[in-house]
VOTORVO-590155 format. One record per atom (N, C-alpha, C, O): residue number from 1; atom name; x, y, z; residue in one letter. Coordinates in Angstrom, 3 decimals, decimal comma. Atoms other than C-alpha are relative to their C-alpha. Example, Ala and Ser with C-alpha at 12.3 -4.5 7.8 and 13.67 -1.06 7.14 Angstrom:
{nr 1	atom N	X 0,890	Y -1,190	Z 0,000	rest A} .
{nr 1	atom CA	X 12,300	Y -4,500	Z 7,800	rest A} .
{nr 1	atom C	X 0,900	Y 1,200	Z 0,000	rest A} .
{nr 1	atom O	X 1,936	Y 1,181	Z 0,665	rest A} .
{nr 2	atom N	X -0,820	Y -1,190	Z -0,060	rest S} .
{nr 2	atom CA	X 13,670	Y -1,060	Z 7,140	rest S} .
{nr 2	atom C	X -0,770	Y 1,090	Z 0,730	rest S} .
{nr 2	atom O	X -0,261	Y 2,198	Z 0,899	rest S} .
***
This chain:
{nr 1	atom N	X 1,225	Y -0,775	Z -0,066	rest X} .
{nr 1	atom CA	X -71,653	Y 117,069	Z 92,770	rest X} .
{nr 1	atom C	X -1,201	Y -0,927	Z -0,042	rest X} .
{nr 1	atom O	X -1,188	Y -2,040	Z -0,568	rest X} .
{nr 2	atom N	X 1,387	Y 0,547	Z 0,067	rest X} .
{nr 2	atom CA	X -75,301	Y 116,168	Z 93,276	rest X} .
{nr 2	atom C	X -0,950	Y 0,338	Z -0,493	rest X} .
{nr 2	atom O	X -1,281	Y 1,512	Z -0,327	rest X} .
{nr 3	atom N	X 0,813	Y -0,515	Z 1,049	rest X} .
{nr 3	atom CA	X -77,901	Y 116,138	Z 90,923	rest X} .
{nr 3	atom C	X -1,908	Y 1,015	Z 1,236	rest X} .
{nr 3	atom O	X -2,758	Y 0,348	Z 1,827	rest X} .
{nr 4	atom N	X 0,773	Y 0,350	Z -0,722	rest X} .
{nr 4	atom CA	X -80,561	Y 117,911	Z 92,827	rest X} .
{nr 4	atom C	X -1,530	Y 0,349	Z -0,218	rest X} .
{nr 4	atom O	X -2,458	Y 0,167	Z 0,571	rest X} .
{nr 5	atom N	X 1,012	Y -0,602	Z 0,131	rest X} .
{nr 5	atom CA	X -83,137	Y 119,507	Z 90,977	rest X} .
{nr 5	atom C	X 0,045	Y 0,082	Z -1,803	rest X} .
{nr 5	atom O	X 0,748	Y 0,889	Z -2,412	rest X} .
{nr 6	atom N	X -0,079	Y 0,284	Z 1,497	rest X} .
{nr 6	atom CA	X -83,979	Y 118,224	Z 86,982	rest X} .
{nr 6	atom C	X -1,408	Y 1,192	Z -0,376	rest X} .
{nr 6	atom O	X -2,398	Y 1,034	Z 0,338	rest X} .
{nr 7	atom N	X 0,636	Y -1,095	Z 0,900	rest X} .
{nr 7	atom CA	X -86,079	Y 121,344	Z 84,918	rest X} .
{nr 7	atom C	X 0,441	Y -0,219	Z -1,324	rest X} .
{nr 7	atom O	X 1,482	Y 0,204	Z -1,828	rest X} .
{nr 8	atom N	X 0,069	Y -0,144	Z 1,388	rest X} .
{nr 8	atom CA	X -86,849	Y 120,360	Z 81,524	rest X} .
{nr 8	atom C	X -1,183	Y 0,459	Z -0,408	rest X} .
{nr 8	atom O	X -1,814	Y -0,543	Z -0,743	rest X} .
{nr 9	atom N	X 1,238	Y -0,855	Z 0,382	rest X} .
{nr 9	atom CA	X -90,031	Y 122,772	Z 80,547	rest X} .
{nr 9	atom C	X 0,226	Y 0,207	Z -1,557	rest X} .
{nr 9	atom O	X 1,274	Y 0,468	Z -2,149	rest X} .
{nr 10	atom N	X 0,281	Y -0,740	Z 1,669	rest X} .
{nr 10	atom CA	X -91,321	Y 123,536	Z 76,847	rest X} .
{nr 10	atom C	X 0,957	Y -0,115	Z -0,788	rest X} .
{nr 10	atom O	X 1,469	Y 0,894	Z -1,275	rest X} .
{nr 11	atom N	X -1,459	Y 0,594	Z 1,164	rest X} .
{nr 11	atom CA	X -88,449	Y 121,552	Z 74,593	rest X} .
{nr 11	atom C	X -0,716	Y -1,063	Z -0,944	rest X} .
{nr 11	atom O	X -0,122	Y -1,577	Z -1,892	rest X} .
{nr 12	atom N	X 0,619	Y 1,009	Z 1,174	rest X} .
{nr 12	atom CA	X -91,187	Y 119,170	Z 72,823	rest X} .
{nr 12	atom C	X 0,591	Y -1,467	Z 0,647	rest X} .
{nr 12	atom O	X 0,295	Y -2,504	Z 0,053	rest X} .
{nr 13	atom N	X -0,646	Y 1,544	Z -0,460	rest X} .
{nr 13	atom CA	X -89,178	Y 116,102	Z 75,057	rest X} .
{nr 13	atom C	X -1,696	Y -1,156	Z -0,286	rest X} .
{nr 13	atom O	X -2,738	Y -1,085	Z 0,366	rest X} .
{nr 14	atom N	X 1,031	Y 0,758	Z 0,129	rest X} .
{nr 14	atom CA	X -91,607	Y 113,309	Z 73,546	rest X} .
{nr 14	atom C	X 0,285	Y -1,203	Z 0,647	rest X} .
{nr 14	atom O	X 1,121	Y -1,049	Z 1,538	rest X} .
{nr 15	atom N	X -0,039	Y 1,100	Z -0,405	rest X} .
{nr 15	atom CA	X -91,845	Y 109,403	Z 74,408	rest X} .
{nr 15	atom C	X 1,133	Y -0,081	Z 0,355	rest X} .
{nr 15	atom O	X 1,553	Y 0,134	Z 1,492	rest X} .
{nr 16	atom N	X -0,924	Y 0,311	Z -0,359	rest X} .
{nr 16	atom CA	X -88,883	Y 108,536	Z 73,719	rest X} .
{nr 16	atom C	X 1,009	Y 0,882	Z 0,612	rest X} .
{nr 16	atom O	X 2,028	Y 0,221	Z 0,816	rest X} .
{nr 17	atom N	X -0,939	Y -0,467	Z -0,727	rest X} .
{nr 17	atom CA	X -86,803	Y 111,127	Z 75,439	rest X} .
{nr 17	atom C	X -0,229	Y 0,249	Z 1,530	rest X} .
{nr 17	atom O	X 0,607	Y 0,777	Z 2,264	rest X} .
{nr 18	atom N	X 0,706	Y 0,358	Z -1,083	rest X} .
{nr 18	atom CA	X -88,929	Y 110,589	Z 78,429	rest X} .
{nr 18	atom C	X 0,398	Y -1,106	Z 0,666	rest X} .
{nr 18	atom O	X 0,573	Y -1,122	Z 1,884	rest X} .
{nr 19	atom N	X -0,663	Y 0,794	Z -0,537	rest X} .
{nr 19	atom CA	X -87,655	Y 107,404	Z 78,637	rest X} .
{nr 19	atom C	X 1,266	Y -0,004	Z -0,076	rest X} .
{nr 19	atom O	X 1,787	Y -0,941	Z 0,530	rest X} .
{nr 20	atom N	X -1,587	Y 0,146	Z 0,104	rest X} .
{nr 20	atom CA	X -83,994	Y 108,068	Z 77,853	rest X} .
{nr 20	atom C	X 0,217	Y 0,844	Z 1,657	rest X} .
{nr 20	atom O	X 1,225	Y 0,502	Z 2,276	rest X} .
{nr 21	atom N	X -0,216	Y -0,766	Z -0,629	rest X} .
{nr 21	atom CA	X -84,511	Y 110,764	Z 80,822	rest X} .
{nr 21	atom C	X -0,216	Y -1,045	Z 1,617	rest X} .
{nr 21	atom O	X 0,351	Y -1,030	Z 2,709	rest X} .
{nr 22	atom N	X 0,747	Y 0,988	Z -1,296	rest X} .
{nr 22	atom CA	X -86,390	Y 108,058	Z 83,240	rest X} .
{nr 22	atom C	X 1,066	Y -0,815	Z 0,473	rest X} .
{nr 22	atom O	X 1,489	Y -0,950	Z 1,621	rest X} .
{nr 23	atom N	X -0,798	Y 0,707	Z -0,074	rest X} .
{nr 23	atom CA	X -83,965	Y 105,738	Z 82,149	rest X} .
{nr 23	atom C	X 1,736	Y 0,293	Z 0,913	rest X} .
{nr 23	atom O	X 2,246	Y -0,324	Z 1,848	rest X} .
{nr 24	atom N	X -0,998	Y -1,066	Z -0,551	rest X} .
{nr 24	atom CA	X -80,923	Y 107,850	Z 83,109	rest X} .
{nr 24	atom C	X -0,289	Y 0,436	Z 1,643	rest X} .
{nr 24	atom O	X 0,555	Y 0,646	Z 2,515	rest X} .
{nr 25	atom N	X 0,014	Y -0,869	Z -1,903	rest X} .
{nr 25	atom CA	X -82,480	Y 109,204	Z 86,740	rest X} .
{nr 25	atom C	X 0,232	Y -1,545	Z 0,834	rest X} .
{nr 25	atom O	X 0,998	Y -1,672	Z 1,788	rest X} .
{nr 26	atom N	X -0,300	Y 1,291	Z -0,661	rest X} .
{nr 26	atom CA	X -82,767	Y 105,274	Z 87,661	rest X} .
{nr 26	atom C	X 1,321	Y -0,139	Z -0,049	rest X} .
{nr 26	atom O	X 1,506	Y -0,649	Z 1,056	rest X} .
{nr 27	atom N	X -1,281	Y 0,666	Z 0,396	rest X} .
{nr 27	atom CA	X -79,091	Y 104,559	Z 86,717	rest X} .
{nr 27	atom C	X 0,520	Y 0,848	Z 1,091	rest X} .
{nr 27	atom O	X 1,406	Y 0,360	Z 1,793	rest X} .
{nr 28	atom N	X -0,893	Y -0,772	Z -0,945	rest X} .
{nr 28	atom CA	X -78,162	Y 107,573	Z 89,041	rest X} .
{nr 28	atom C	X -0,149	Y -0,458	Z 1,123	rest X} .
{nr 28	atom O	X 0,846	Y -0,415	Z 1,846	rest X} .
{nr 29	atom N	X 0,554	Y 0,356	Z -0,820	rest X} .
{nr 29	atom CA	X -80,095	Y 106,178	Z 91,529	rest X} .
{nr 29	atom C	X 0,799	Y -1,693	Z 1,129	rest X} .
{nr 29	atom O	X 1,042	Y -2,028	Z 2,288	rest X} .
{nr 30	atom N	X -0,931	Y 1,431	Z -0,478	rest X} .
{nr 30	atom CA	X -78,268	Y 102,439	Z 91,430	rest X} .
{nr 30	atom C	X 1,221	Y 0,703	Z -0,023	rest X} .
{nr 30	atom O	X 1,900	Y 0,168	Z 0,853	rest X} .
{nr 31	atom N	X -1,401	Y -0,209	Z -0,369	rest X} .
{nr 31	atom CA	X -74,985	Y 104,268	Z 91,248	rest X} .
{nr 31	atom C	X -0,251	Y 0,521	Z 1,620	rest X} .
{nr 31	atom O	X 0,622	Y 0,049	Z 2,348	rest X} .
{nr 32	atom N	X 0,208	Y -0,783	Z -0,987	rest X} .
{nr 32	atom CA	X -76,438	Y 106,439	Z 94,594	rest X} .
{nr 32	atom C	X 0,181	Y -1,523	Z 1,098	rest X} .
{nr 32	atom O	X 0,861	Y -1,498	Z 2,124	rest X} .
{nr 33	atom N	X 0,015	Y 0,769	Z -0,303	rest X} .
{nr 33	atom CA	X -76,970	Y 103,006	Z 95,544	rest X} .
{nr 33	atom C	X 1,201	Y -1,126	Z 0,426	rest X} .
{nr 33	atom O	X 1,403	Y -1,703	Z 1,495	rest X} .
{nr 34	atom N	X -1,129	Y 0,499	Z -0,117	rest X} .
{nr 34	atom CA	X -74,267	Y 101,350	Z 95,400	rest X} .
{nr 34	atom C	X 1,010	Y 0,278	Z 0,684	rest X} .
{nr 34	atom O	X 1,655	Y -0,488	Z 1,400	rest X} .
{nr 35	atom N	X -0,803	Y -0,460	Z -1,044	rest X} .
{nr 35	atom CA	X -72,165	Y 103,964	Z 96,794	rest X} .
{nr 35	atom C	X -0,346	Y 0,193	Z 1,098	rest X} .
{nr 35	atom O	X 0,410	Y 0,890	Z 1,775	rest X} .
{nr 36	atom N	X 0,858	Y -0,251	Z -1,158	rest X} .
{nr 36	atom CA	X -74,529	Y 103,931	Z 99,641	rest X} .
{nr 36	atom C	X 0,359	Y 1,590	Z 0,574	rest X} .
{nr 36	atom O	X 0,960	Y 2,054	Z 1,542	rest X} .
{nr 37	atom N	X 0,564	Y -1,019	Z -0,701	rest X} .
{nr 37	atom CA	X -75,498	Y 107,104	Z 99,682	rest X} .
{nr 37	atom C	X -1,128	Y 0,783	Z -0,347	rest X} .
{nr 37	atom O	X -1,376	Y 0,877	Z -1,549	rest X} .
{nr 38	atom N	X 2,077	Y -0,819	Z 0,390	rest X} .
{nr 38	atom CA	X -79,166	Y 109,074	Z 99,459	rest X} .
{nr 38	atom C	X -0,054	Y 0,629	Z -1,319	rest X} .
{nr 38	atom O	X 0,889	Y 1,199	Z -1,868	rest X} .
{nr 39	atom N	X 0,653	Y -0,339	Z 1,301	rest X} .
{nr 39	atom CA	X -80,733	Y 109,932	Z 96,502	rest X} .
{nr 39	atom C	X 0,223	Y 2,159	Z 0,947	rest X} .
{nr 39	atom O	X 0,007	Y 2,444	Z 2,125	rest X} .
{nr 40	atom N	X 0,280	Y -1,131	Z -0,168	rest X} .
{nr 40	atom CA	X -80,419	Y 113,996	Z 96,705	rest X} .
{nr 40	atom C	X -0,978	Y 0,990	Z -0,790	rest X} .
{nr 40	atom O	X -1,056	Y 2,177	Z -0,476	rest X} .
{nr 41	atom N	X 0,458	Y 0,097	Z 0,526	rest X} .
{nr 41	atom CA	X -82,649	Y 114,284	Z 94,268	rest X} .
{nr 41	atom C	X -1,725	Y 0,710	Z 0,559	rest X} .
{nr 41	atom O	X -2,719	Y 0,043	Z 0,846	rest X} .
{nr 42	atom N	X 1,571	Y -0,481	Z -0,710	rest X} .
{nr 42	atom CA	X -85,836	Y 116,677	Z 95,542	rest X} .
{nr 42	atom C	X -1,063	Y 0,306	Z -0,560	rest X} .
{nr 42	atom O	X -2,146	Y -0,004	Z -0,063	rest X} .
{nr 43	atom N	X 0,731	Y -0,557	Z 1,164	rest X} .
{nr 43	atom CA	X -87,481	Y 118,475	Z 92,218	rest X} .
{nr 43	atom C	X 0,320	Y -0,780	Z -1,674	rest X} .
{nr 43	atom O	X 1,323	Y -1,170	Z -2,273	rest X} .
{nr 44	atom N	X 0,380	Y 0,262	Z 1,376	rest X} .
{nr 44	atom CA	X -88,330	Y 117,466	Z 89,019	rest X} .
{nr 44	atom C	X -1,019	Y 0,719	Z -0,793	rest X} .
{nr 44	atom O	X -2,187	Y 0,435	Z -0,531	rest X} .
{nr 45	atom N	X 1,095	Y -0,695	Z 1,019	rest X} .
{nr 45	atom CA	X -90,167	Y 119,970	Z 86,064	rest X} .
{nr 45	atom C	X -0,037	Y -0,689	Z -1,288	rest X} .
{nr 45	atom O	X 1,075	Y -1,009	Z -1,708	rest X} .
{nr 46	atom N	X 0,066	Y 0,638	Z 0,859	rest X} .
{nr 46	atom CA	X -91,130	Y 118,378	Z 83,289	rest X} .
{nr 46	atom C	X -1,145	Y 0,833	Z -1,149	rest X} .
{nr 46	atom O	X -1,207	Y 0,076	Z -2,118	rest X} .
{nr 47	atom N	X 1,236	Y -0,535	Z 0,093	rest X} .
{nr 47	atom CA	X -94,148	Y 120,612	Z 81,864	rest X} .
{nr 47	atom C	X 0,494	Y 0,390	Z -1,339	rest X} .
{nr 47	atom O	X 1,587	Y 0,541	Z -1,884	rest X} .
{nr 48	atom N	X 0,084	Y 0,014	Z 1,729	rest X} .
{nr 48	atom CA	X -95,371	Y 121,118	Z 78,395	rest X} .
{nr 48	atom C	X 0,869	Y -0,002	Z -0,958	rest X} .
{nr 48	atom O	X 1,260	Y 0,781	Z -1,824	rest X} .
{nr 49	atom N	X -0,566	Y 1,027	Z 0,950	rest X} .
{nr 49	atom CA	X -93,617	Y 118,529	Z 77,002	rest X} .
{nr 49	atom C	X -0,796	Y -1,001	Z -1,059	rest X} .
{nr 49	atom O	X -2,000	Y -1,214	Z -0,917	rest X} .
{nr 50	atom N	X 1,154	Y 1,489	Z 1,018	rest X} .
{nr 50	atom CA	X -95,216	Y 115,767	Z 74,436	rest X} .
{nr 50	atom C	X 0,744	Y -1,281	Z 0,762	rest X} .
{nr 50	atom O	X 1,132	Y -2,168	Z 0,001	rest X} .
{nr 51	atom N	X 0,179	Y 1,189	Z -0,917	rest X} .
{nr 51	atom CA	X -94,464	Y 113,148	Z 77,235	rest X} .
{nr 51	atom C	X -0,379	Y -1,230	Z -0,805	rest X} .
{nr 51	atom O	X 0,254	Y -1,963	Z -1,565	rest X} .
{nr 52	atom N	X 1,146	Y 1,103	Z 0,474	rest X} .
{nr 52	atom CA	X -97,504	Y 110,852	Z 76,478	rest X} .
{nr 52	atom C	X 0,157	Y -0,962	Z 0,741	rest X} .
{nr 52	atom O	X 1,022	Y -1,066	Z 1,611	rest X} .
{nr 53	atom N	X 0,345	Y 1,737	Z -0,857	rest X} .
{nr 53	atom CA	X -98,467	Y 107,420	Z 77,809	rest X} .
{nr 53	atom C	X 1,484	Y -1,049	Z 0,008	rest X} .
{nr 53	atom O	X 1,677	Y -1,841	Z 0,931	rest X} .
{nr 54	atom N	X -0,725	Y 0,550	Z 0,374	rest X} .
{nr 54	atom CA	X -95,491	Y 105,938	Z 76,519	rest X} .
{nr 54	atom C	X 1,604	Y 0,006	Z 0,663	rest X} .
{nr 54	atom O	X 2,406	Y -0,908	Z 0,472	rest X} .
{nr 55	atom N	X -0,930	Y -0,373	Z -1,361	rest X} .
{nr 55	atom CA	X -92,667	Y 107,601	Z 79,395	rest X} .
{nr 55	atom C	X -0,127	Y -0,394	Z 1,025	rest X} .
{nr 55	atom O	X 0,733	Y -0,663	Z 1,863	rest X} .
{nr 56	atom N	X 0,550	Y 0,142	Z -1,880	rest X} .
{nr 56	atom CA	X -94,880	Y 106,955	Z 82,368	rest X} .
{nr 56	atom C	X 0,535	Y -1,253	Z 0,824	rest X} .
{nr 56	atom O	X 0,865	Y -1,245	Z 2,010	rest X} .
{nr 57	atom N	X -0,954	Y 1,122	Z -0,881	rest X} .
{nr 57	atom CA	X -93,377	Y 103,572	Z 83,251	rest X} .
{nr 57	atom C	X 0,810	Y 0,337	Z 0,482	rest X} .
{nr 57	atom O	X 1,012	Y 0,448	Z 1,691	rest X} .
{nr 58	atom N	X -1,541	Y -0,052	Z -0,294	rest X} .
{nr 58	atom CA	X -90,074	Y 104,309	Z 82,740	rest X} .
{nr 58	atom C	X 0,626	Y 1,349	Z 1,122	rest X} .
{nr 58	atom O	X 1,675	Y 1,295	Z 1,763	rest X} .
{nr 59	atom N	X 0,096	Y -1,279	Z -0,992	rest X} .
{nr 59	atom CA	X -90,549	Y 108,101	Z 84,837	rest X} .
{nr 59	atom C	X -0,414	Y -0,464	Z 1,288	rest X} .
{nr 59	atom O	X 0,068	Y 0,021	Z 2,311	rest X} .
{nr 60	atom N	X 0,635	Y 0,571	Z -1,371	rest X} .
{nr 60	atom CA	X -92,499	Y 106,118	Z 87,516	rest X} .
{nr 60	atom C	X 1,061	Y -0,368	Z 0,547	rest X} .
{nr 60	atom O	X 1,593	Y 0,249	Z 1,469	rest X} .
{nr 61	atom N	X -1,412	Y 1,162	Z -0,276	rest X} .
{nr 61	atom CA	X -89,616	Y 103,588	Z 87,858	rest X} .
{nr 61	atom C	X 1,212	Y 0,874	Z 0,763	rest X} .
{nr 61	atom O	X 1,760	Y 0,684	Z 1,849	rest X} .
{nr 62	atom N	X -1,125	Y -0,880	Z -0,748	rest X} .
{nr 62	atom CA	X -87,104	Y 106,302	Z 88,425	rest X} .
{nr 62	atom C	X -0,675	Y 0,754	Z 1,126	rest X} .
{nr 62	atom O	X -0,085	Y 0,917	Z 2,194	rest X} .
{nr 63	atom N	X 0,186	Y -1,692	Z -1,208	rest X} .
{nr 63	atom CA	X -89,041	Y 109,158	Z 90,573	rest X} .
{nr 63	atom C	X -0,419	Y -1,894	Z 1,033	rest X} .
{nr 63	atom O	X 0,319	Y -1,957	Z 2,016	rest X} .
{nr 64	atom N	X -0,459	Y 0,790	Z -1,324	rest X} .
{nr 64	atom CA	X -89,698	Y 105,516	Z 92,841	rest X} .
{nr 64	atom C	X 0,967	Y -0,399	Z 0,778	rest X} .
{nr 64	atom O	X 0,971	Y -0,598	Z 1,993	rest X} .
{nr 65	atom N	X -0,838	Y 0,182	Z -0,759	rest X} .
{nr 65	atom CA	X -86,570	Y 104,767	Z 93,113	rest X} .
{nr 65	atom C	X 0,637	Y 0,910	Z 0,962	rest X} .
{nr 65	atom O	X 1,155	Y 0,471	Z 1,988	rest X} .
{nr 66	atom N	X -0,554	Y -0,915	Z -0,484	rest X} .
{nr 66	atom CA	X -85,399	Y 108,063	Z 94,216	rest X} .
{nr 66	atom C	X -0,617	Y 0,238	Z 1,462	rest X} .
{nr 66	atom O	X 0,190	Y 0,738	Z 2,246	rest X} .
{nr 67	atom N	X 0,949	Y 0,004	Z -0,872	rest X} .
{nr 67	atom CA	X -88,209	Y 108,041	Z 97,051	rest X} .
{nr 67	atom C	X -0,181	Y 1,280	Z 0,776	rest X} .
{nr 67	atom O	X -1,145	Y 1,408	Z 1,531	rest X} .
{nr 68	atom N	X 0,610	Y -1,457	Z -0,631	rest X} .
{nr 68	atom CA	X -88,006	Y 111,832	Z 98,276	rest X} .
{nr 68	atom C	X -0,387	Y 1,309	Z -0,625	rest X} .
{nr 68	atom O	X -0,553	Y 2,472	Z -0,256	rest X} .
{nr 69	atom N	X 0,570	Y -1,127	Z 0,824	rest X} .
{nr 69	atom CA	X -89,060	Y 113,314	Z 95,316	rest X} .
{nr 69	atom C	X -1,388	Y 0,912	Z 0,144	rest X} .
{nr 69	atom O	X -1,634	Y 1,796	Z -0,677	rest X} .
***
């Protein structure tokens, strides 16, 4: 199966589970990679969460790698 659409809304996900989540979409991304085949990957919700400044790398990092988000 393919991951193709991540919805995490209104759970309090702060910093750090921001980056465990960032961290995690990249890893799918080098496995997608590896097996050479496309990111299927189209949606992402994330909304009123406690995020903060402190995710945004590690969220950047992944939604780039994925590139048709």
């Amino acid at each position: 199966y393919y991951l193709n659409t991540v919805i995490i809304n209104n759970c309090g996900l702060g910093p750090q589970g921001g980056q465990i989540i960032g961290k995690a979409l990249l890893s799918c991304q080098e496995a997608n990679i590896t097996a050479d085949r496309p990111s299927s990957l189209r949606c992402i919700e994330m909304g009123r969460n406690r995020l903060e400044n402190g995710s945004a790398a590690s969220l950047a990092a992944a939604f780039s790698a994925h590139g048709l988000l």
